[in-house]
gemmi code that builds the backbone of each chain (N, CA, C; Angstrom):
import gemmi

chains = {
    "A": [
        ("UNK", (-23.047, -17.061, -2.089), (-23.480, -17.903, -0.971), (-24.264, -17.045, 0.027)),
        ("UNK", (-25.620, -17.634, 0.679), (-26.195, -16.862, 1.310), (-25.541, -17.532, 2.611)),
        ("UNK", (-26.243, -16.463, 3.939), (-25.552, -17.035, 5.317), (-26.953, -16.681, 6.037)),
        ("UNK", (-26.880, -17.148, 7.297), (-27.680, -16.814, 8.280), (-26.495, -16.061, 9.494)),
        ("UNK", (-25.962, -15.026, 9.726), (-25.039, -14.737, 10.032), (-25.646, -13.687, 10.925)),
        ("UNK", (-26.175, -12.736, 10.298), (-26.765, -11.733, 11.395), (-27.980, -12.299, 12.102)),
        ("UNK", (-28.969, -13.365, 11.731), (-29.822, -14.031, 12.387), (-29.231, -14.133, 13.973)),
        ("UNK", (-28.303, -15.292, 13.209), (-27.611, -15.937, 14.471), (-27.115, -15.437, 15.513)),
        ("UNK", (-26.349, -14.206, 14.824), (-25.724, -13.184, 15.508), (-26.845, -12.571, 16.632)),
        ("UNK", (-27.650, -12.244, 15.859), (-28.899, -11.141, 16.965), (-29.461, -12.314, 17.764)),
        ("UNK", (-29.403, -13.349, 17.463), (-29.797, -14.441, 18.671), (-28.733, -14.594, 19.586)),
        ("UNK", (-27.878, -14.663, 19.667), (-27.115, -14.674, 20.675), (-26.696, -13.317, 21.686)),
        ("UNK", (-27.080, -11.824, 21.067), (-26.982, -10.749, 21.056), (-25.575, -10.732, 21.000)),
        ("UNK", (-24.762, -10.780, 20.124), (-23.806, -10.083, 20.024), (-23.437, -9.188, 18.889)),
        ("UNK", (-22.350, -8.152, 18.886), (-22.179, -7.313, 18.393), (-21.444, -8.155, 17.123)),
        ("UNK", (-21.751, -7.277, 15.911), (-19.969, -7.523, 14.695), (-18.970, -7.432, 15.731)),
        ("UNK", (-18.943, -6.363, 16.208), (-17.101, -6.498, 16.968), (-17.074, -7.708, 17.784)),
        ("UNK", (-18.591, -8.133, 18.892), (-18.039, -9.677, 19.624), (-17.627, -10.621, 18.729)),
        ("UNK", (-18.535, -10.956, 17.432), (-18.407, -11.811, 16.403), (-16.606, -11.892, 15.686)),
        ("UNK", (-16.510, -10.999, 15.601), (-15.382, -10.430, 14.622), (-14.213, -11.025, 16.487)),
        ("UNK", (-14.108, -10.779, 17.191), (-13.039, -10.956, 18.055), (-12.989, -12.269, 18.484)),
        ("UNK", (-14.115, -13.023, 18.598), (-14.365, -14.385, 18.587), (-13.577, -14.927, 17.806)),
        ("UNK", (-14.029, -14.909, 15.998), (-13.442, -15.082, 15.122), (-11.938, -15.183, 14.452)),
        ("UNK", (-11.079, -13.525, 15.488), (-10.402, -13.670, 15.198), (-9.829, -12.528, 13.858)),
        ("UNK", (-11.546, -12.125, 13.698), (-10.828, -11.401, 12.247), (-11.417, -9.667, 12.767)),
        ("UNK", (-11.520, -8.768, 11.191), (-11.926, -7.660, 11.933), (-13.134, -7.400, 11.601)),
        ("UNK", (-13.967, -6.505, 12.184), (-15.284, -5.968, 11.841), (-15.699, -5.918, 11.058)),
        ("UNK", (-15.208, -5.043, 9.903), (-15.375, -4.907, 8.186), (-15.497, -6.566, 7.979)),
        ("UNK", (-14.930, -7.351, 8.144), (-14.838, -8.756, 7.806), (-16.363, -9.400, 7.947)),
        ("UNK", (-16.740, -9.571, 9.329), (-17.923, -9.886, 9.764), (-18.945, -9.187, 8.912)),
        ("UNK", (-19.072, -7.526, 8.793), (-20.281, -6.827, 8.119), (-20.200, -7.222, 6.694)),
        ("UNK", (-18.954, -7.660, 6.233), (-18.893, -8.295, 4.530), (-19.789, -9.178, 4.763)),
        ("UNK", (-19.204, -10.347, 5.154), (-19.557, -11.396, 5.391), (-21.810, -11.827, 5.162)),
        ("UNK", (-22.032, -10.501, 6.447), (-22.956, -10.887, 6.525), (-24.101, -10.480, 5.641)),
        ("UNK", (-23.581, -8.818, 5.048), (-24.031, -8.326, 4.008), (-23.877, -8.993, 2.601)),
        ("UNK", (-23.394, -10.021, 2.212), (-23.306, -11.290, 1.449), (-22.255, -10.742, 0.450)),
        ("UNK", (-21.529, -9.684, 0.519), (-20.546, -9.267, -0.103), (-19.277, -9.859, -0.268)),
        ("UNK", (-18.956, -10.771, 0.810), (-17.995, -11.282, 0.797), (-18.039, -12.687, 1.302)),
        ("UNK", (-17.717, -13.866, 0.577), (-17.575, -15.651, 0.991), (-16.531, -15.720, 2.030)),
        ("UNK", (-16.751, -16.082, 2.727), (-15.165, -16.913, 3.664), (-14.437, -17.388, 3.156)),
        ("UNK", (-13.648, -17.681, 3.356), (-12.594, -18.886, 3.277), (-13.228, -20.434, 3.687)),
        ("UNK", (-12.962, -20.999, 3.782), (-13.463, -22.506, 4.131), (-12.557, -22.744, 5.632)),
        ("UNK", (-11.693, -22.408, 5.860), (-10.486, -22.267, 7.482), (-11.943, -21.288, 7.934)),
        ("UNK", (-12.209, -20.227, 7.902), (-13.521, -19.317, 8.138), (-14.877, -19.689, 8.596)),
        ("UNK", (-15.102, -20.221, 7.581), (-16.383, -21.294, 7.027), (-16.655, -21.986, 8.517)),
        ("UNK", (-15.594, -23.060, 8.975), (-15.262, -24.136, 9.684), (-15.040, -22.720, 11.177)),
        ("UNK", (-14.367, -21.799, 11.481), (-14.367, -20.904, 12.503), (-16.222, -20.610, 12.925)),
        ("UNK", (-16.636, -20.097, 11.834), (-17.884, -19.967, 12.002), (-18.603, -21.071, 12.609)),
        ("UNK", (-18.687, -22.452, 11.753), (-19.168, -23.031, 12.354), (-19.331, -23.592, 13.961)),
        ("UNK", (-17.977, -23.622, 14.356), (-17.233, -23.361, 15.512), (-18.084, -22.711, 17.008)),
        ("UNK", (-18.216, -21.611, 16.316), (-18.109, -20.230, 17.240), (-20.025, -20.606, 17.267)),
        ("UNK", (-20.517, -20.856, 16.373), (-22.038, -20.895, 16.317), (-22.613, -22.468, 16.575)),
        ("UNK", (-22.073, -23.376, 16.977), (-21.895, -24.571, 17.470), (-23.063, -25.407, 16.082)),
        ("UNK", (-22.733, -25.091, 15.114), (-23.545, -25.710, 14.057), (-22.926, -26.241, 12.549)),
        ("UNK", (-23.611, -27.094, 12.246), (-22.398, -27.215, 11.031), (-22.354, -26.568, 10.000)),
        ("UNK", (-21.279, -26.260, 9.103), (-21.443, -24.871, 7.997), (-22.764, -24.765, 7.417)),
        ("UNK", (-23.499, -26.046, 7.137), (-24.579, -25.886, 5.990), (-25.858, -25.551, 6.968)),
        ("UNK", (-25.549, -24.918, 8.148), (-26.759, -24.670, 8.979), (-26.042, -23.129, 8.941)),
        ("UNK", (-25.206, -22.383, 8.442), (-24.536, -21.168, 8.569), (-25.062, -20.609, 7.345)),
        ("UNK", (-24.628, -21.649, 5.963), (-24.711, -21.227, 4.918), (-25.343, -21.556, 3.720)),
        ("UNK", (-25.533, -21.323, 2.888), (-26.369, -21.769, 1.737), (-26.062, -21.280, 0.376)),
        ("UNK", (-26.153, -22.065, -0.707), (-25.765, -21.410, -1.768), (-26.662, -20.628, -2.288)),
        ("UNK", (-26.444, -19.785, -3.649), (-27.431, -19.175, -3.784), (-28.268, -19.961, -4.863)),
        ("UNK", (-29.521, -19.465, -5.661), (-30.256, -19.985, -6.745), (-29.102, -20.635, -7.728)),
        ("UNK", (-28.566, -19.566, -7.817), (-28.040, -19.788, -9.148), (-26.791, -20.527, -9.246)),
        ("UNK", (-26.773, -20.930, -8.246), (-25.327, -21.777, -7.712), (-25.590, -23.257, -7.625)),
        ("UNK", (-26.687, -23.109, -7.548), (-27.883, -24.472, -6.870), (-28.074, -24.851, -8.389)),
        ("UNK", (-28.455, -24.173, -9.145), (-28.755, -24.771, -10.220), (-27.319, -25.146, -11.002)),
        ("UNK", (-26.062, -24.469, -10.677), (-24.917, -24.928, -11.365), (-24.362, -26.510, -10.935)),
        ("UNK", (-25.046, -27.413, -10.082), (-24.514, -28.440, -9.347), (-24.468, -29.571, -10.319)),
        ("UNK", (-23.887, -30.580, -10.375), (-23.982, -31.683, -11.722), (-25.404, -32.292, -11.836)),
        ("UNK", (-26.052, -32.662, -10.395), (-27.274, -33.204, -10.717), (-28.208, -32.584, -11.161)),
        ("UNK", (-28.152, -31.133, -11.563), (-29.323, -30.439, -12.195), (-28.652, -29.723, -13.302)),
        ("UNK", (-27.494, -30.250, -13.565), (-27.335, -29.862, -15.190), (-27.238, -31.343, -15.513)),
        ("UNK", (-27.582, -32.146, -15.070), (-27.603, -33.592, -15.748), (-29.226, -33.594, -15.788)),
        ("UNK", (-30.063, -33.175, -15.172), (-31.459, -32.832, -14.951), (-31.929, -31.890, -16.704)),
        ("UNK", (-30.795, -30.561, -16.731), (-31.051, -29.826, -17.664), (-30.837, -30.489, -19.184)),
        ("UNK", (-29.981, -31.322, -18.872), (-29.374, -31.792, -20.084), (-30.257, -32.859, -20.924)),
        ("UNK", (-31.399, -33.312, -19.337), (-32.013, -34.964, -20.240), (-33.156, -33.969, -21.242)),
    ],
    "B": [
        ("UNK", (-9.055, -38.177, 2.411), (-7.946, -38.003, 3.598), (-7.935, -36.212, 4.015)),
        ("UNK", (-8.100, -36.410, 5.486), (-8.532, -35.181, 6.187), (-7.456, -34.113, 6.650)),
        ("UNK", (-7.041, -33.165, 5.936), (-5.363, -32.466, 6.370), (-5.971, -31.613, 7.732)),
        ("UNK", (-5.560, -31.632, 8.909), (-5.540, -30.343, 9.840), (-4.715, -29.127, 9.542)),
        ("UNK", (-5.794, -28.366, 9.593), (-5.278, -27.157, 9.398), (-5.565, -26.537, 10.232)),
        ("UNK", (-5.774, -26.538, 11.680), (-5.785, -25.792, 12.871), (-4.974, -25.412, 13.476)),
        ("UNK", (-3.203, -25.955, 12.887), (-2.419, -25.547, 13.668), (-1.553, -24.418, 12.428)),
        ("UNK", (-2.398, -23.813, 11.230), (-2.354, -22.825, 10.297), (-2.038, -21.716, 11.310)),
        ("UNK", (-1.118, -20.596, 11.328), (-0.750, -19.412, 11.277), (-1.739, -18.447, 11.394)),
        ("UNK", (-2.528, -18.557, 12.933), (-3.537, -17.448, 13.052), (-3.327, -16.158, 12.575)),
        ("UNK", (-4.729, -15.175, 12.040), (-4.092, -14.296, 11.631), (-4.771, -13.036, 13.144)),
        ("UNK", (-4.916, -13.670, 13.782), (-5.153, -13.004, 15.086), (-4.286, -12.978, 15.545)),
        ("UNK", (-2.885, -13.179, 16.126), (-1.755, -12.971, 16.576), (-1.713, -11.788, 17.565)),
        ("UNK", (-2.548, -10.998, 17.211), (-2.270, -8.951, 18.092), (-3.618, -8.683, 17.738)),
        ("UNK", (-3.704, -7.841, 18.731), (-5.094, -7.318, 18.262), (-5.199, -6.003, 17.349)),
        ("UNK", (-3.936, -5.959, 16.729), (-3.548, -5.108, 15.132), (-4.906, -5.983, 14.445)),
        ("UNK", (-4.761, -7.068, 14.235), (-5.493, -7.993, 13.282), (-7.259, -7.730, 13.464)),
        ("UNK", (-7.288, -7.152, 14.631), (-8.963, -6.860, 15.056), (-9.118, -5.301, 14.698)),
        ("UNK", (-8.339, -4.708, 13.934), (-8.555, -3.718, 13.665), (-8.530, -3.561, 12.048)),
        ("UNK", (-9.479, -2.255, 11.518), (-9.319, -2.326, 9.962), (-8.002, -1.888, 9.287)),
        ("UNK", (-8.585, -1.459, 8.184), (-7.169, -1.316, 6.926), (-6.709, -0.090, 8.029)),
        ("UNK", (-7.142, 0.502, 7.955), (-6.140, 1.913, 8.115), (-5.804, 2.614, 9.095)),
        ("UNK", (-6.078, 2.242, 10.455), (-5.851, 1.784, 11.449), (-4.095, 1.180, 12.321)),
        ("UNK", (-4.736, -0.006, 11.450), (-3.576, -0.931, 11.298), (-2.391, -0.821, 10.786)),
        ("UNK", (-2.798, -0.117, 9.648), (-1.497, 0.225, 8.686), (-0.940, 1.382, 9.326)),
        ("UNK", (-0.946, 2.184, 10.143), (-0.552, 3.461, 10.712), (0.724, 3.307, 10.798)),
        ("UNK", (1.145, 2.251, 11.601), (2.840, 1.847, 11.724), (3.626, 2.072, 10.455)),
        ("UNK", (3.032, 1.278, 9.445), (3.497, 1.205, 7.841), (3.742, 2.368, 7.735)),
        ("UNK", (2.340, 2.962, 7.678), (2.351, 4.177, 6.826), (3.811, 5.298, 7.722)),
        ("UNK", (3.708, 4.986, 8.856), (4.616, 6.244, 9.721), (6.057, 5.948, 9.543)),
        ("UNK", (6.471, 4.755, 9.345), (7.880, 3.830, 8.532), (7.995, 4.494, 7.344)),
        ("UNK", (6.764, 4.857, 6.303), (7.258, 5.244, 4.562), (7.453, 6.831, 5.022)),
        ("UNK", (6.443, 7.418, 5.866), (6.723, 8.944, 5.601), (7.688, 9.540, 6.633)),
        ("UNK", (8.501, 8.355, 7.245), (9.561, 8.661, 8.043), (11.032, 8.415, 6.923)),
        ("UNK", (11.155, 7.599, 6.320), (11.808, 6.962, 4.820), (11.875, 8.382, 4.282)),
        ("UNK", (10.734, 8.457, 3.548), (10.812, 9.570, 2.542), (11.062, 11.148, 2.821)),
        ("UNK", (10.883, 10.916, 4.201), (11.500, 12.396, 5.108), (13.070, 12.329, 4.943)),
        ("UNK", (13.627, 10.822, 5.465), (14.866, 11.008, 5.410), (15.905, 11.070, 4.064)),
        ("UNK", (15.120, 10.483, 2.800), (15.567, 10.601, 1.442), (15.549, 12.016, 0.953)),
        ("UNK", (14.327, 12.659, 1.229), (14.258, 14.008, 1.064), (15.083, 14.576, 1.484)),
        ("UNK", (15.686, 14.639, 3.327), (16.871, 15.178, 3.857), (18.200, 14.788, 3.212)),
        ("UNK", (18.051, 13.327, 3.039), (19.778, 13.162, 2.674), (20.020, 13.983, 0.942)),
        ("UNK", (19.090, 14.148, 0.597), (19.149, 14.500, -0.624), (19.808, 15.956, -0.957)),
        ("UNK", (18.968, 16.675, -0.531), (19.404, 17.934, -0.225), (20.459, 17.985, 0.555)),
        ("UNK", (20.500, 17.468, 1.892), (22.232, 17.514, 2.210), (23.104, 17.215, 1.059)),
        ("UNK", (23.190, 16.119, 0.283), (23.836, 15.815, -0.305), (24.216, 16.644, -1.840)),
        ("UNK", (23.153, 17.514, -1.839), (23.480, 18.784, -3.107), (23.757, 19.997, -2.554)),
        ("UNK", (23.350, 19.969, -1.079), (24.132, 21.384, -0.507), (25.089, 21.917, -0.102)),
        ("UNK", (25.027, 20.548, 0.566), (26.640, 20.996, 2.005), (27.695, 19.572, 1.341)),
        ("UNK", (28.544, 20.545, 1.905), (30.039, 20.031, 1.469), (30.220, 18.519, 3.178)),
        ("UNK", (30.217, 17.797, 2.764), (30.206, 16.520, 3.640), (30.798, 15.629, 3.536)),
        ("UNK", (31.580, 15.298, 4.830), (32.672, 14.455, 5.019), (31.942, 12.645, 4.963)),
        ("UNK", (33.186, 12.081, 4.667), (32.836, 10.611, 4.010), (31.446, 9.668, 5.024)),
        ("UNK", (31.867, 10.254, 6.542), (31.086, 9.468, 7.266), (29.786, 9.960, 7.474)),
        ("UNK", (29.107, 11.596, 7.034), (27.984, 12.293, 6.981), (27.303, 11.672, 5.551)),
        ("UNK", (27.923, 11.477, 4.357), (27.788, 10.486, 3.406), (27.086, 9.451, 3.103)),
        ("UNK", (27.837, 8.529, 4.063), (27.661, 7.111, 4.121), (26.111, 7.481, 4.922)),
        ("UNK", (25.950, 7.909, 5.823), (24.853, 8.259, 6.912), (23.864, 8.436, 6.012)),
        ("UNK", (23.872, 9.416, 4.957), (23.238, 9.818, 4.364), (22.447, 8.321, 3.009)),
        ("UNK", (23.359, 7.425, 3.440), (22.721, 6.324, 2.575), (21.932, 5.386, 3.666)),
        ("UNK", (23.063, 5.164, 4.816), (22.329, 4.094, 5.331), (21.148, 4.668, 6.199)),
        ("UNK", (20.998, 5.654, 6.825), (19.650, 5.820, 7.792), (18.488, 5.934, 6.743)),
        ("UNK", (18.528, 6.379, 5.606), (17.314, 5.901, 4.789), (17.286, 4.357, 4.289)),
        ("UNK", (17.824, 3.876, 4.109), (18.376, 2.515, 4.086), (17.899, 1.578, 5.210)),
        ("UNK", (17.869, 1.945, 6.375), (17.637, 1.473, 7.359), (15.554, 1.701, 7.692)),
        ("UNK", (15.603, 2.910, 7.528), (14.083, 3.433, 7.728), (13.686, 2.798, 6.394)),
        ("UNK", (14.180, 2.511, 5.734), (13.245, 1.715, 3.961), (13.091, 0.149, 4.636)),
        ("UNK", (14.078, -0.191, 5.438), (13.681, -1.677, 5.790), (12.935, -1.574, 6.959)),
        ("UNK", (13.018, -1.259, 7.858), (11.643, -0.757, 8.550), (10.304, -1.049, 7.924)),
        ("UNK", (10.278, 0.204, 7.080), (9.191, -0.161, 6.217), (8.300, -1.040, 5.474)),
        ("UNK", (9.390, -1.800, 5.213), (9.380, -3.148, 4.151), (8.836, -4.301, 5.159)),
        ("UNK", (9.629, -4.115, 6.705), (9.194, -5.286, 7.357), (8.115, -4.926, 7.888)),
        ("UNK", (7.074, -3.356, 8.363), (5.755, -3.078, 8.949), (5.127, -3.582, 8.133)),
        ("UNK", (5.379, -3.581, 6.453), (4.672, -3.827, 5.544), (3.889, -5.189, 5.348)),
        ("UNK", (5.355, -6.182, 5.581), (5.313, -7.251, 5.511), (4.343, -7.562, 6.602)),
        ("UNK", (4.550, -7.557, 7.962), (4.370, -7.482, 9.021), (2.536, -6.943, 8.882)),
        ("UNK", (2.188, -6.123, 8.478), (0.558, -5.602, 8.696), (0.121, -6.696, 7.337)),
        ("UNK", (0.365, -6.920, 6.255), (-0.552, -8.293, 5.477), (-0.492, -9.176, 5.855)),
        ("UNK", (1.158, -9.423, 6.838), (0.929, -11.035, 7.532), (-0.541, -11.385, 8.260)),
        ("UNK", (-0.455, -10.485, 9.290), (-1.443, -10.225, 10.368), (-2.805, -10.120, 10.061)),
        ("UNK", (-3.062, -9.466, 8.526), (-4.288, -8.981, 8.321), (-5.256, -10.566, 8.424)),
        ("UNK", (-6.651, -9.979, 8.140), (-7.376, -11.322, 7.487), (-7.562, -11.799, 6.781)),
        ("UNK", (-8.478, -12.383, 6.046), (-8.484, -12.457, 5.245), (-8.862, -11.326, 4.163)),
        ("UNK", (-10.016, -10.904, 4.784), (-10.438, -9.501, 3.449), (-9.652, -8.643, 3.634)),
        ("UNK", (-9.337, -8.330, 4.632), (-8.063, -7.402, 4.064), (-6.919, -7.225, 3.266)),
        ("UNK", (-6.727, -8.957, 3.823), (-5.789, -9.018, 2.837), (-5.919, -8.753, 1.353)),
        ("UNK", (-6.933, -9.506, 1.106), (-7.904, -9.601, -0.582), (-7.694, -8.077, -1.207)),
        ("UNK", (-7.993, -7.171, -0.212), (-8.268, -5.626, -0.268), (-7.040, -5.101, -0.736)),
        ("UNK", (-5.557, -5.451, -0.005), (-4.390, -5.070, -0.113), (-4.143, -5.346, -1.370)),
        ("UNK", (-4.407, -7.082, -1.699), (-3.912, -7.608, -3.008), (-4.532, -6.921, -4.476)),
        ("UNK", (-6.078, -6.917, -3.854), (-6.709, -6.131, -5.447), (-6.415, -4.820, -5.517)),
        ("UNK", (-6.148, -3.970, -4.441), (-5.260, -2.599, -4.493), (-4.060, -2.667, -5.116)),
        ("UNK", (-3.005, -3.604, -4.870), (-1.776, -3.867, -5.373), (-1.773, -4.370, -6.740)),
        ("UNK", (-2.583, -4.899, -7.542), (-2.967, -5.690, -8.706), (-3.275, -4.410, -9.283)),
        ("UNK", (-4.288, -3.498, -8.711), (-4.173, -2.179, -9.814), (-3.296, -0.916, -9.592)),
        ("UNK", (-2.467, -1.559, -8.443), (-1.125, -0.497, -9.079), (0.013, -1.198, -9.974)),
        ("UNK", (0.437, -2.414, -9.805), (1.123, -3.234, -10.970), (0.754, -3.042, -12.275)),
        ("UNK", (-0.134, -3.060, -12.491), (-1.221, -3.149, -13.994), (-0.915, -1.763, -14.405)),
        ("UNK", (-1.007, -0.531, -13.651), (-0.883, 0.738, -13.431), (0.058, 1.129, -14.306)),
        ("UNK", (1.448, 0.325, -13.355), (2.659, 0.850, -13.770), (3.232, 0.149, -14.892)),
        ("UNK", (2.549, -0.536, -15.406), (2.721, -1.579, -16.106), (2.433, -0.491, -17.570)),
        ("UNK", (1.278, -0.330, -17.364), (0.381, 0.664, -18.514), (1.305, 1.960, -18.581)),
        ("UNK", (1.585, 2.781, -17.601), (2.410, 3.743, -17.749), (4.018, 3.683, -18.282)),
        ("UNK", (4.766, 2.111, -17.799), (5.718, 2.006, -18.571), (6.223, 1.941, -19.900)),
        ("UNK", (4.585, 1.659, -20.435), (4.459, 1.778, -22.270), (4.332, 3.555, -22.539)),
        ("UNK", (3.067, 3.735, -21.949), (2.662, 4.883, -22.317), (3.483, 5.824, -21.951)),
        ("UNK", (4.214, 6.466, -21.236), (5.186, 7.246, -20.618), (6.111, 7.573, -21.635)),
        ("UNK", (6.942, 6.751, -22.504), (7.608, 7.366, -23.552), (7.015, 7.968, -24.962)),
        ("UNK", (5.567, 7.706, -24.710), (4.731, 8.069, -26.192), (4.128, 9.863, -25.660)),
        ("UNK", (3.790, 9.620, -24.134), (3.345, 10.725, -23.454), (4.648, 11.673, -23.698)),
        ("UNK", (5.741, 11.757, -23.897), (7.100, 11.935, -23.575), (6.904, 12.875, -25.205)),
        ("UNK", (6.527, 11.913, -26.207), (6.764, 12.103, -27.636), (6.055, 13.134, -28.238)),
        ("UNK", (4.880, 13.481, -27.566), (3.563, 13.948, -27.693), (4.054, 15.868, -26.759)),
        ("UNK", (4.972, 15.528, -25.829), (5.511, 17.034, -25.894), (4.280, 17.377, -24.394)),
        ("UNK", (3.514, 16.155, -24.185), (2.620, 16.841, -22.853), (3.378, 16.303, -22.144)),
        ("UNK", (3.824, 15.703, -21.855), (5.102, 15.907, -20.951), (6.668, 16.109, -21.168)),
        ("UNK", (7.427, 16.651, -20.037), (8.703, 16.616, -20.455), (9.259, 15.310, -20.034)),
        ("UNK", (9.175, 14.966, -19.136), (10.135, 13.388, -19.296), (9.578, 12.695, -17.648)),
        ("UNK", (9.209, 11.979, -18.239), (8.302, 10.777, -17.439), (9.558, 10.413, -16.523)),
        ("UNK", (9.873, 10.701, -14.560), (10.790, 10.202, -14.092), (10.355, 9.755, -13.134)),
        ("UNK", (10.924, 9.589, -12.002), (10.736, 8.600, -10.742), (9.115, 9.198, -9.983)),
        ("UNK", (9.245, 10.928, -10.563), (8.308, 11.161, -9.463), (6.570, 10.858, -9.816)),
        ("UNK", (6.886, 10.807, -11.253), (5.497, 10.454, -11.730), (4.720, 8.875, -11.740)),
        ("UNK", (5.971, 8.097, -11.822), (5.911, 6.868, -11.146), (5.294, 7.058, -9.679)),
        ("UNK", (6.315, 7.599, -9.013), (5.358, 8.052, -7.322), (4.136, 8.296, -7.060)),
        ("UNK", (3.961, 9.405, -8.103), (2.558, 10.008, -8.063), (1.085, 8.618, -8.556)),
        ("UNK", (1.643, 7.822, -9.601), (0.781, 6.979, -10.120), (0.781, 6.332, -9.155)),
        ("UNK", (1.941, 5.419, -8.637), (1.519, 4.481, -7.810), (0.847, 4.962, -6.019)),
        ("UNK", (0.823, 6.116, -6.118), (0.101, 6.205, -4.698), (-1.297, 6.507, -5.452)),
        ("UNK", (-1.772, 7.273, -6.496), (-3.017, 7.099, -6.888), (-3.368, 6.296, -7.100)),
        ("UNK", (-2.804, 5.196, -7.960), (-3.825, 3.915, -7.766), (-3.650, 3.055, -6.537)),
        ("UNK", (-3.426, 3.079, -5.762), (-3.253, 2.420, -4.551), (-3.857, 2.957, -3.963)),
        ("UNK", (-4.493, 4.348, -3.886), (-5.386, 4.460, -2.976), (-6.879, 4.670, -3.782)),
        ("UNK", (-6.913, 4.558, -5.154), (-8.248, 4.226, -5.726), (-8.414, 2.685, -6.262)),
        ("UNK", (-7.305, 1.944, -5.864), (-7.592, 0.605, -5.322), (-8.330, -0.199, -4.011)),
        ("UNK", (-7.729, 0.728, -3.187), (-8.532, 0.036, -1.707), (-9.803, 0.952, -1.771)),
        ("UNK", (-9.879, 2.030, -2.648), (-11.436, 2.860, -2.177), (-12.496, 1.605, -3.081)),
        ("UNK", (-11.977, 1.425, -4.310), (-12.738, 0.211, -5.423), (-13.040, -1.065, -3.883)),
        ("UNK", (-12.211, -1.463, -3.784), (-12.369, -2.287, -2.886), (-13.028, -2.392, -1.429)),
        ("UNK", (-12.978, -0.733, -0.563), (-13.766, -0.737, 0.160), (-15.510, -0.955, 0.000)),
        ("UNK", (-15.468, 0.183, -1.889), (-16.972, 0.215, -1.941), (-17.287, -1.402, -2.733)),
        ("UNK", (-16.783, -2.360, -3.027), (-17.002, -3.414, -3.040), (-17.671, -4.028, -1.796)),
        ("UNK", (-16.487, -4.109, -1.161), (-17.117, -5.046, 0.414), (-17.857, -4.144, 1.564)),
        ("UNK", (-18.181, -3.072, 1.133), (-18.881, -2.311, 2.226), (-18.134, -2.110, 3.589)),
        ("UNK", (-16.767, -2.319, 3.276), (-15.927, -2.251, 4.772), (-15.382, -0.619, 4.834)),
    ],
}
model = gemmi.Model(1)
for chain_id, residues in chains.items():
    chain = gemmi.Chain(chain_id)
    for i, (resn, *xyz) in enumerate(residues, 1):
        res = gemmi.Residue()
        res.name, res.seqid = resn, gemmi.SeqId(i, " ")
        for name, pos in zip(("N", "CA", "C"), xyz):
            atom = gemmi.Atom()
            atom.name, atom.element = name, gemmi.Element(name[0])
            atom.pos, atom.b_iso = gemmi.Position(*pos), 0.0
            res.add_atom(atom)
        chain.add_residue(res)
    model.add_chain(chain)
structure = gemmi.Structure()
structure.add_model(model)
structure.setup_entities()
C-alpha cells in the first residue's frame, strides 16, 4: 500500500516524533510507515485518518499490483 | 454492522509506548540480568556454604521473585508496545521457538557426533539469546526502524 504520509506530514511541518506522539505510537512506527515498509493496522489506518482530517483513501492507496488483484479486473482478465 | 473500537486498549498508555524497542525494554532487560545475577548467586551459595533452612528457602524465593518481576516487565513492555513493535517482538520470538525447536532434534545427534559433550541448559541459553537478538536485527533491517 502506498501512502501520502510524509507529503502530508511536511505540509503541516511536523516532525515523525510530532506525528508518532499524535498517533500515539513510536517513531520507528511512523518512518516504517512512511517509507512503505510497513501497512497499519486499520485501528491505525482510521488514527491517521483522524489526525490528518481526511479519509483513509486520501492517506492511502494500493499499490499496482494490488489494484490489479481486485475482482473487477480479474473478472476483466478472465473475459 | 459497525463495531466501535475506540474504546480498544490504547497502546499509548505511558510514554514507554513513544519510545523504541530498546529503550523501552531497559526495565525488562534490568529485571532478567537482575534474575540471573541472583540464580548465579543462589547457586554458588548453595554449592559452597553450609546454609541454614531459612538462607535456603531465600535462596529459591528472591530469584523466584526477581523471575516474576521479569515476566510481568515483559508482559508489561509488549502490552504497551505498538503495533510494529510488537510485530518485531513476535517475529523475533517466532525465530527463537523455531530455534529451539530445531535444536531440540538436533542437540542429541550433535551429542552423537562427539562435537559436543552434552547439549544442557546453557546452550539452550546461548541459542535462545542468539536468535532473539538476530531476530529483532532481521526485523529492524526489515522495517528500517
Amino acid at each position: 500500500v502506498k501512502n501520502r504520509l510524509r507529503v502530508l506530514r511536511a505540509e503541516r511541518e511536523w516532525s515523525q516524533a510530532d506525528l508518532a506522539l499524535r498517533l500515539g505510537v513510536s517513531r520507528q512506527t511512523v518512518n516504517a510507515i512512511e517509507t512503505g515498509r510497513y501497512d497499519p493496522s486499520l485501528p491505525l489506518a482510521f488514527d491517521l485518518a483522524r489526525v490528518f482530517a481526511l479519509p483513509i483513501e486520501g492517506i492511502f492507496e494500493p499499490d499496482r499490483t494490488e489494484a490489479a488483484a481486485t475482482p473487477d479486473t480479474a473478472l476483466q482478465l478472465s473475459r | 454492522m459497525l463495531i466501535d473500537t475506540t474504546s480498544r486498549a490504547q497502546p499509548n498508555e505511558s510514554p514507554k509506548a513513544l519510545s523504541g524497542c530498546w529503550r523501552s525494554a531497559l526495565p525488562s532487560l534490568g529485571w532478567n540480568l537482575a534474575f540471573l545475577v541472583s540464580v548465579t548467586v543462589a547457586a554458588a551459595a548453595l554449592k559452597r556454604l553450609e546454609l541454614s533452612m531459612t538462607w535456603k528457602v531465600l535462596c529459591i524465593v528472591v530469584p523466584l521473585a526477581l523471575g516474576a518481576a521479569f515476566v510481568h516487565s515483559t508482559y508489561d513492555l509488549v502490552r504497551r508496545s505498538d503495533e510494529l513493535v510488537r510485530r518485531m517482538y513476535l517475529e523475533a520470538l517466532s525465530v527463537v521457538a523455531v530455534g529451539v525447536w530445531v535444536l531440540a532434534f538436533i542437540g542429541p545427534i550433535l551429542e552423537r557426533t562427539g562435537l559436543i559433550e552434552r547439549v544442557d541448559s546453557f546452550y539452550y541459553l546461548l541459542v535462545i539469546g542468539v536468535l532473539f537478538v538476530t531476530g529483532m536485527g532481521l526485523s529492524h533491517r526489515r522495517y528500517g526502524a
